[in-house]
DOTI-833226 format. One record per residue: residue number from 1; x, y, z of N, C-alpha, C in turn. Coordinates in nm, 2 decimals, always signed. Layout:
<pts>
     i      npx      npy      npz     capx     capy     capz      cpx      cpy      cpz
   NUM        X        Y        Z        X        Y        Z        X        Y        Z
...
</pts>
This chain:
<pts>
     i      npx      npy      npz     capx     capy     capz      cpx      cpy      cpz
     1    -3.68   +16.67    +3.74    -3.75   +16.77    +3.65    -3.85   +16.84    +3.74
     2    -3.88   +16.97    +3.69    -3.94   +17.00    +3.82    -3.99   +17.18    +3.73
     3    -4.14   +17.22    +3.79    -4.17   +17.29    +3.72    -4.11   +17.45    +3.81
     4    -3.99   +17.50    +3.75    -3.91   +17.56    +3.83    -3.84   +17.66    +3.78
     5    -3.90   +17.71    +3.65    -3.87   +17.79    +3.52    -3.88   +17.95    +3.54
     6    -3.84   +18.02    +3.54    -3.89   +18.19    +3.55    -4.03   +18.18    +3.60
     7    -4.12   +18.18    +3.48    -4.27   +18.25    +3.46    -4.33   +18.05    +3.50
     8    -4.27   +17.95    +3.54    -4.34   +17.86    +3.55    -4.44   +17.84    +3.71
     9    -4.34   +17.96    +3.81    -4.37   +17.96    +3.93    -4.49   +18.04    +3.93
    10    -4.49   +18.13    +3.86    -4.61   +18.25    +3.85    -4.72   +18.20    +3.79
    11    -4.72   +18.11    +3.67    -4.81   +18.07    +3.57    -4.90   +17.95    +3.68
    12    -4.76   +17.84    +3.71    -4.85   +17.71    +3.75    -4.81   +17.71    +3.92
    13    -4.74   +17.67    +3.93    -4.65   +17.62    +4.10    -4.73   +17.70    +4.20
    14    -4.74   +17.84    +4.18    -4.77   +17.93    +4.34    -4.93   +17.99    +4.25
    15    -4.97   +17.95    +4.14    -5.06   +18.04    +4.13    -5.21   +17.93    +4.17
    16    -5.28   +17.98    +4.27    -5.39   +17.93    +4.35    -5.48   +17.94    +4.29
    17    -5.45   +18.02    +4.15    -5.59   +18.02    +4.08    -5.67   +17.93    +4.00
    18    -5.54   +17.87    +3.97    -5.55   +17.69    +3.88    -5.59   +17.59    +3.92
    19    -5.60   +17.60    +4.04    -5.56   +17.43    +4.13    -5.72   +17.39    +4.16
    20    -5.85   +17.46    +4.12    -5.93   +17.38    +4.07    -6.00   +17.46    +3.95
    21    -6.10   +17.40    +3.91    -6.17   +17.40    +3.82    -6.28   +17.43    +3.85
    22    -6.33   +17.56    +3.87    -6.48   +17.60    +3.92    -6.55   +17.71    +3.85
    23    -6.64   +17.77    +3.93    -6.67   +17.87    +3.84    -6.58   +17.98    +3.87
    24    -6.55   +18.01    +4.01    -6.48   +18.11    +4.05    -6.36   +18.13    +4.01
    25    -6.27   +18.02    +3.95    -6.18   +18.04    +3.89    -6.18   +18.08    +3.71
    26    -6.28   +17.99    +3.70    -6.32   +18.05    +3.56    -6.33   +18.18    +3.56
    27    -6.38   +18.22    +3.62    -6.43   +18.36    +3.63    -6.31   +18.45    +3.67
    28    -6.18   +18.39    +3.70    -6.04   +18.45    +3.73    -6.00   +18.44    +3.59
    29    -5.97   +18.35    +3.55    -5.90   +18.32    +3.41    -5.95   +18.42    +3.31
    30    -6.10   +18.48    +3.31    -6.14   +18.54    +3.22    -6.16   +18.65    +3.19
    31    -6.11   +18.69    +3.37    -6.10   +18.84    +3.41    -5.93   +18.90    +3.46
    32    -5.84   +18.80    +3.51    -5.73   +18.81    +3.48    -5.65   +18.88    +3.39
    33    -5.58   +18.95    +3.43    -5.43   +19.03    +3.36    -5.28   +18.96    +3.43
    34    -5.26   +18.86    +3.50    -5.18   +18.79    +3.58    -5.06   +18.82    +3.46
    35    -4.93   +18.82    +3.53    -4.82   +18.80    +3.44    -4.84   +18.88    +3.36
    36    -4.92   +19.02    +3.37    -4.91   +19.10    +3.22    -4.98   +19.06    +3.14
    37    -5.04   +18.94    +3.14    -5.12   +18.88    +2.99    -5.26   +18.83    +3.05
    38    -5.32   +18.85    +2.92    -5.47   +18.80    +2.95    -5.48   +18.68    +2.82
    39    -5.55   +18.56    +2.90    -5.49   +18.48    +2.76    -5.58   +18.29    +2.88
    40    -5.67   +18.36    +2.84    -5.73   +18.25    +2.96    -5.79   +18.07    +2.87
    41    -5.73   +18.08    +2.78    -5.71   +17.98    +2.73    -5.56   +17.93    +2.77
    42    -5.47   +17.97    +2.84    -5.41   +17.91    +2.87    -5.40   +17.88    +3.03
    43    -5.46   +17.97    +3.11    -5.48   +17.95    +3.21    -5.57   +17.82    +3.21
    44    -5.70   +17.79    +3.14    -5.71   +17.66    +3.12    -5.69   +17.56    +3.11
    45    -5.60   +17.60    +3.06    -5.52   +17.45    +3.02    -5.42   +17.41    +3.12
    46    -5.40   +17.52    +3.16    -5.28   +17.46    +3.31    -5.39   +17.40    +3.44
    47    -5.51   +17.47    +3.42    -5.61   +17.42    +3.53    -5.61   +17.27    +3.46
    48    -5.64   +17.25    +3.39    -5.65   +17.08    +3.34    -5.58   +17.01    +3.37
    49    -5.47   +17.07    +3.29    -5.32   +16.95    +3.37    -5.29   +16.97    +3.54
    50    -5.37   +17.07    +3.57    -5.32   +17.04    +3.73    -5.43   +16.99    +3.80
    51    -5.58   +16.96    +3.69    -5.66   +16.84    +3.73    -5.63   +16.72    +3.68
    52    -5.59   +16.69    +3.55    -5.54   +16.57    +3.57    -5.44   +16.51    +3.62
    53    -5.33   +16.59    +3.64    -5.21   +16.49    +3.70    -5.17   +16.58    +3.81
    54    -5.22   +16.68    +3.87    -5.15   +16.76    +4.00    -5.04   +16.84    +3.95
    55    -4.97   +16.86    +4.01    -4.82   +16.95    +3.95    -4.69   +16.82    +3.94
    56    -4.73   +16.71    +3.88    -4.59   +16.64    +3.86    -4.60   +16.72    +3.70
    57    -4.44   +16.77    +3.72    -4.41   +16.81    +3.58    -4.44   +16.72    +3.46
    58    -4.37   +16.57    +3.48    -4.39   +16.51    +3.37    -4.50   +16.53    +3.27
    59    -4.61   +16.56    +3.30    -4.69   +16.49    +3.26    -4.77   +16.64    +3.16
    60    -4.71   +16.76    +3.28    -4.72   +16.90    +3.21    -4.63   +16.88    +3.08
    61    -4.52   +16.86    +3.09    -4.44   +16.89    +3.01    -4.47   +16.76    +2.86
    62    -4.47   +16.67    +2.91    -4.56   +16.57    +2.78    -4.69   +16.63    +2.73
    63    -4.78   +16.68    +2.80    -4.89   +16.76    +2.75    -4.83   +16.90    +2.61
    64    -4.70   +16.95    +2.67    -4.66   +17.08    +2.58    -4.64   +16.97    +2.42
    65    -4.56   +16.85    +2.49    -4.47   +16.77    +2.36    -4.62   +16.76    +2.29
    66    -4.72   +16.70    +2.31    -4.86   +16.68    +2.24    -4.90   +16.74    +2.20
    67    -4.90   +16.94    +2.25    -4.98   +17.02    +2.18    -4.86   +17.04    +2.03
    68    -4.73   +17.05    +2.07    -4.62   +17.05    +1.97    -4.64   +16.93    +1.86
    69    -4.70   +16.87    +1.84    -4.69   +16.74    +1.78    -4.82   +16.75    +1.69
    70    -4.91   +16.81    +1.78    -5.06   +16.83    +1.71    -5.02   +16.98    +1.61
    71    -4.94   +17.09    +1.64    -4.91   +17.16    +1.58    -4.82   +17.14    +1.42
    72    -4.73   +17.08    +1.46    -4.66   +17.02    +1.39    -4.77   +16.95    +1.22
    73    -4.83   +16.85    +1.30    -4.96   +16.77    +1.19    -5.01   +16.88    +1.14
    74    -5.10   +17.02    +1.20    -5.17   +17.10    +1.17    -5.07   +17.19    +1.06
    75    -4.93   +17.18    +1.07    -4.87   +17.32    +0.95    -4.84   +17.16    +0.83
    76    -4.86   +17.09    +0.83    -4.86   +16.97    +0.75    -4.98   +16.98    +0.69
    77    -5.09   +17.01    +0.72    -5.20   +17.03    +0.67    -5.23   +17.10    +0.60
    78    -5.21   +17.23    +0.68    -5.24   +17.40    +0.59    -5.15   +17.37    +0.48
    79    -5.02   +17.30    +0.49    -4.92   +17.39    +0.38    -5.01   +17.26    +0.26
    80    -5.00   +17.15    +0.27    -5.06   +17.08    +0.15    -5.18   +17.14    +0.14
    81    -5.28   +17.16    +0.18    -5.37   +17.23    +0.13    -5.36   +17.39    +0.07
    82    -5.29   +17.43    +0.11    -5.19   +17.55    +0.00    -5.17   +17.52    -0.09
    83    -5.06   +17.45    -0.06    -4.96   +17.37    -0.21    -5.07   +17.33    -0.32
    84    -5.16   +17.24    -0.27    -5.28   +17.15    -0.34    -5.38   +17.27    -0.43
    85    -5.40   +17.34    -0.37    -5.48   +17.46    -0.45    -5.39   +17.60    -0.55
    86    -5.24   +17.54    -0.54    -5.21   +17.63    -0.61    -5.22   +17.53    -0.78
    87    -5.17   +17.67    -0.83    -5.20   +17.59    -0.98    -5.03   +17.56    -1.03
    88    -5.10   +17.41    -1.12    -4.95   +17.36    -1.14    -5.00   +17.34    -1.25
    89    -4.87   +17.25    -1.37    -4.86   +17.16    -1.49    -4.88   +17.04    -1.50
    90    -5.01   +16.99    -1.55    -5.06   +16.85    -1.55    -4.93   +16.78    -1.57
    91    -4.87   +16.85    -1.64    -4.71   +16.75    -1.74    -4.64   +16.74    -1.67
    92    -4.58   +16.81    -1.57    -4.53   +16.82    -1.48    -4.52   +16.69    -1.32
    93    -4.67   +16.65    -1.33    -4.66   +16.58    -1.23    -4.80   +16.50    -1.22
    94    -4.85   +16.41    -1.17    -4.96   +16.32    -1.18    -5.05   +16.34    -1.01
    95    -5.14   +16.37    -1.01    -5.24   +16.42    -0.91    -5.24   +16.23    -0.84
    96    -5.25   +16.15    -0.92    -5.29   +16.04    -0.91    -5.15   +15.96    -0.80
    97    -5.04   +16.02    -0.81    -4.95   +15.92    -0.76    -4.94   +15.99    -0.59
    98    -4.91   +15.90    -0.52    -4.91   +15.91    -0.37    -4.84   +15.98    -0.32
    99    -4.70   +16.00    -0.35    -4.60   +16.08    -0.34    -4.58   +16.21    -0.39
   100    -4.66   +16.30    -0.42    -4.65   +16.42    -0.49    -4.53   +16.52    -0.48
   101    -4.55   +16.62    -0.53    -4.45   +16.72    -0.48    -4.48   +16.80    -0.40
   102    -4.68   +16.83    -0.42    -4.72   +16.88    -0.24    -4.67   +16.85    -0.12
   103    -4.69   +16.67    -0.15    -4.67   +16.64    -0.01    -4.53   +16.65    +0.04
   104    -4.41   +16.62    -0.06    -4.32   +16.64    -0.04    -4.26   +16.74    +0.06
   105    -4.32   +16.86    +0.00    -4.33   +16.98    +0.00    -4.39   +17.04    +0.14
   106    -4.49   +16.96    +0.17    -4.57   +16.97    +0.32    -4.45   +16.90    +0.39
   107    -4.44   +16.80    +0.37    -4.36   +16.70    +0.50    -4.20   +16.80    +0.56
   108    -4.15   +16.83    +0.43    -4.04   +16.92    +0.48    -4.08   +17.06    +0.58
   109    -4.18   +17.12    +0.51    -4.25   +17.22    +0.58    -4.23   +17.17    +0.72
   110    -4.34   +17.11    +0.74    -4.40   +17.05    +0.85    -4.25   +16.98    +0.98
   111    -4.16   +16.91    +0.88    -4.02   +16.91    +0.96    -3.96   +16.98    +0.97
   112    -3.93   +17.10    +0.94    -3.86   +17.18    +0.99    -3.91   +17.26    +1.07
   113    -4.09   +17.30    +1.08    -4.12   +17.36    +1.16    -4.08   +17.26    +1.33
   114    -4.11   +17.14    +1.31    -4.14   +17.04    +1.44    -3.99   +17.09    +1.49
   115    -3.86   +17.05    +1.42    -3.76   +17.05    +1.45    -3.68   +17.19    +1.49
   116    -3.74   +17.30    +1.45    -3.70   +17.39    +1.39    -3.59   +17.51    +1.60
   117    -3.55   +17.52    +1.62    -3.48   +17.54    +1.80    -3.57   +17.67    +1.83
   118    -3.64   +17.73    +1.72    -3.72   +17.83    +1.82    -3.83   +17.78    +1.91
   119    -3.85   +17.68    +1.86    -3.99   +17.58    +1.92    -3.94   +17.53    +2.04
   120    -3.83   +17.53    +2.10    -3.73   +17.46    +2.23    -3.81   +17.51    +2.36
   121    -3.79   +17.64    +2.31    -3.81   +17.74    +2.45    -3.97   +17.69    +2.43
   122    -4.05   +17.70    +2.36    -4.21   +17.66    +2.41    -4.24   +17.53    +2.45
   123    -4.20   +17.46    +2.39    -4.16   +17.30    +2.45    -4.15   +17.26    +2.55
   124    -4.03   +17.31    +2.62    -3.96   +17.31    +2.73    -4.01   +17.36    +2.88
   125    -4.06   +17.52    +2.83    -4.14   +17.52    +2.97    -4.27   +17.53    +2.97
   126    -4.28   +17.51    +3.07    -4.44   +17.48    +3.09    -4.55   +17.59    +3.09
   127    -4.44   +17.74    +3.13    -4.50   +17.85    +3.13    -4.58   +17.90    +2.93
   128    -4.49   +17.84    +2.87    -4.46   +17.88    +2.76    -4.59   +17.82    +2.66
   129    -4.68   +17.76    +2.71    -4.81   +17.69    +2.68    -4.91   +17.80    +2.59
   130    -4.88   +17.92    +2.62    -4.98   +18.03    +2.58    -4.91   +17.98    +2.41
   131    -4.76   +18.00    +2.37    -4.72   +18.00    +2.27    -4.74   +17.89    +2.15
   132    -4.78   +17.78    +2.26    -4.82   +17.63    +2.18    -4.93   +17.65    +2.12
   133    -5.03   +17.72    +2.23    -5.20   +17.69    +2.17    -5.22   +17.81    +2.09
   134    -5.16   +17.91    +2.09    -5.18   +18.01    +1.94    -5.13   +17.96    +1.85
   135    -4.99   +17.88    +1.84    -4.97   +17.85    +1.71    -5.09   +17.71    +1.69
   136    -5.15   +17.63    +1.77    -5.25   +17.58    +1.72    -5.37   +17.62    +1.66
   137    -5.39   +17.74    +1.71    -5.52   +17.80    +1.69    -5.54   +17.88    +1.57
   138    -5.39   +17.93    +1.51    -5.39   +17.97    +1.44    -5.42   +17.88    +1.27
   139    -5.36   +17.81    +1.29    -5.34   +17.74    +1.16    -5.46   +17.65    +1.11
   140    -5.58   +17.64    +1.23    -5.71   +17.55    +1.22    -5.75   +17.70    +1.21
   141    -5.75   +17.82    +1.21    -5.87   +17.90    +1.19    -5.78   +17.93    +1.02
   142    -5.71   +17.93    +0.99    -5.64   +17.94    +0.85    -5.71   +17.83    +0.75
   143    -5.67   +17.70    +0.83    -5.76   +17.57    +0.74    -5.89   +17.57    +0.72
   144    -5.95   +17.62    +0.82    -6.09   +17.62    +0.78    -6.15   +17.75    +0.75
   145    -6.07   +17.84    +0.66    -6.15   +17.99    +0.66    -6.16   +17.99    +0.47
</pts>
């Protein structure tokens, strides 16, 4: 396994700008247009993983499975708390029982998004990390607005 993707050479492997954590690089990340994009929340995040574990893929690529996984929990969240504030039929269903139709309702959400093959390509490369942390960022500024 090996971080050896299109945009993975550009993003992490050859880009010198990552490989520490300073001011001067901060100050790249946040002034940067690299790859066409400006998006220095993800340039941070590759500076991290390539302070904590160097460039062995693994450990990049388990970092994407965890931001995927936290995303995943997070559209489980929003959608019950959707579901939960819409209006329903007391007769219909009991608030009190554990198993509701919310959650029901969330969990499928919530699996199909996790499972769902467009999520592959962001999963999979490492370059693809910008696409993880917006869909995280999105859904916690949703939850809490």
């Amino acid at each position: 396994m090996t971080l050896s993707n299109w945009d993975d050479l550009v993003y992490v492997t050859e880009n010198i700008h990552i490989r520490t954590l300073n001011f001067q690089s901060l100050t790249w990340m946040f002034t940067s247009f690299e790859a066409s994009n400006w998006h220095p929340v993800t340039w941070l995040s590759h500076s991290l993983d390539i302070t904590f574990f160097g460039l062995n893929p693994t450990w990049h690529h388990f970092t994407s499975i965890i931001h995927h996984v936290l995303n995943t929990l997070l559209v489980f969240l929003l959608t019950h708390k959707l579901f939960s504030q819409a209006p329903s039929d007391p007769e219909i269903h009991s608030k009190h029982s554990l198993i509701t139709e919310t959650t029901i309702a969330s969990v499928l959400t919530a699996l199909l998004f996790g499972i769902h093959p467009l999520h592959v390509e962001s999963v999979a490369w490492v370059a693809e990390r910008k696409d993880l942390l917006c869909t995280f960022f999105f859904p916690v500024s949703v939850f809490f607005s």
